[in-house]
C-alpha positions in Angstrom: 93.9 147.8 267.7 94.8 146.0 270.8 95.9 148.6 273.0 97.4 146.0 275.6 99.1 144.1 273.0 100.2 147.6 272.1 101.3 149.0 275.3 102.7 145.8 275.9 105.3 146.0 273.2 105.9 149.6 273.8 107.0 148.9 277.5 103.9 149.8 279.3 104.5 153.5 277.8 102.0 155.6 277.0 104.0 158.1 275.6 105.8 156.0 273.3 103.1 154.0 272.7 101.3 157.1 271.1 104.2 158.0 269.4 104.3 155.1 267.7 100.8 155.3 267.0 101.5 158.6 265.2 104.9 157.0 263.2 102.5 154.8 262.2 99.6 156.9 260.8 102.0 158.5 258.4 101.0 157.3 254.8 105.1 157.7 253.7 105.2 153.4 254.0 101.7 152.9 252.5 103.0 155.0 249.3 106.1 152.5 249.8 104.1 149.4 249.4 101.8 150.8 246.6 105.0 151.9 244.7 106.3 148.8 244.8 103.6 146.7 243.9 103.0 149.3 240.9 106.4 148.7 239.7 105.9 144.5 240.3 109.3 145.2 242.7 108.5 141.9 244.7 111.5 141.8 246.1 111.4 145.3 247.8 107.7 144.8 248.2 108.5 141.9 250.6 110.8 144.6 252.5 108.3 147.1 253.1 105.1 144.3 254.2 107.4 143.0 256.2 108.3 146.1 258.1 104.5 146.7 258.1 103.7 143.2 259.4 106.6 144.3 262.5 105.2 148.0 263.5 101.7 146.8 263.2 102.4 144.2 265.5 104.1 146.3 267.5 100.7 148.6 268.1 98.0 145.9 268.4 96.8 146.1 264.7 97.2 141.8 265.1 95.2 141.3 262.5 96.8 143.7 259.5 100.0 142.3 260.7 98.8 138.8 260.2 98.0 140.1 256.6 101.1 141.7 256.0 102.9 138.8 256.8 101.0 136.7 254.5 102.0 139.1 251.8 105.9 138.8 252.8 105.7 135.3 252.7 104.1 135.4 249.3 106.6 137.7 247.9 109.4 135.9 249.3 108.2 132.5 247.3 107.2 134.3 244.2 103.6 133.6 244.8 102.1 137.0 242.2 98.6 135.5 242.6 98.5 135.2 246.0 99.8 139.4 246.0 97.8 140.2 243.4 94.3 138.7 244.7 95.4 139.9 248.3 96.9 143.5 247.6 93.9 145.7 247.8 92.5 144.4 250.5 96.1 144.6 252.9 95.8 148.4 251.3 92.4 148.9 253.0 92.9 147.2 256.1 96.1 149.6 256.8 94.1 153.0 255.5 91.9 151.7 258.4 93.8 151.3 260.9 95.7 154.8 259.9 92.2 156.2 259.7 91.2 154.6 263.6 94.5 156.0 264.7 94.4 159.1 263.1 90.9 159.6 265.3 92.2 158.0 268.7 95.1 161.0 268.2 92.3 163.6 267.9 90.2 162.6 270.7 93.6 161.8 272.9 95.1 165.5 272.1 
């Protein structure tokens, strides 16, 4: 996580900033984005990376957004290789990143 690419999209708040960090580090859209790649929903799969590829933007993670938008591109034009070969590894990038977060909280509380 870039935490001046973070802070910067959060308005230089650190307050927000951590609450977006903690938004974040809630596994309700990773069980999103599994569900719908379970149920080969591509269309609603391409909803739910894309709002990943946004929020992780949003906190510095550049690099998992970078993947996630790969993803929503792929969905959008039907690509099920590029998904399927590319899934896991958005999957584990994101449990990362919640996982980095979750301990930045801990230490910052």
């Amino acid at each position: 996580i870039d935490l001046d690419t973070g802070l910067k999209y959060c308005m230089e708040s650190k307050s927000f900033f951590e609450e977006m960090l903690t938004t974040f580090a809630d596994t309700a859209r990773a069980d999103k984005i599994q569900a719908a790649f379970d149920s080969g929903d591509w269309k609603n799969y391409q909803i739910v990376v894309h709002a990943l590829k946004s929020t992780s933007l949003s906190i510095g993670a550049t690099a998992l957004s970078d993947r996630a938008k790969a993803l929503e591109l792929a969905a959008k034009d039907g690509d099920l290789d590029f998904i399927t070969a590319n899934h896991a590894d958005l999957m584990t990038a994101y449990k990362k990143v919640r996982e980095e977060i979750a301990r930045w909280l801990k230490v910052s509380a």
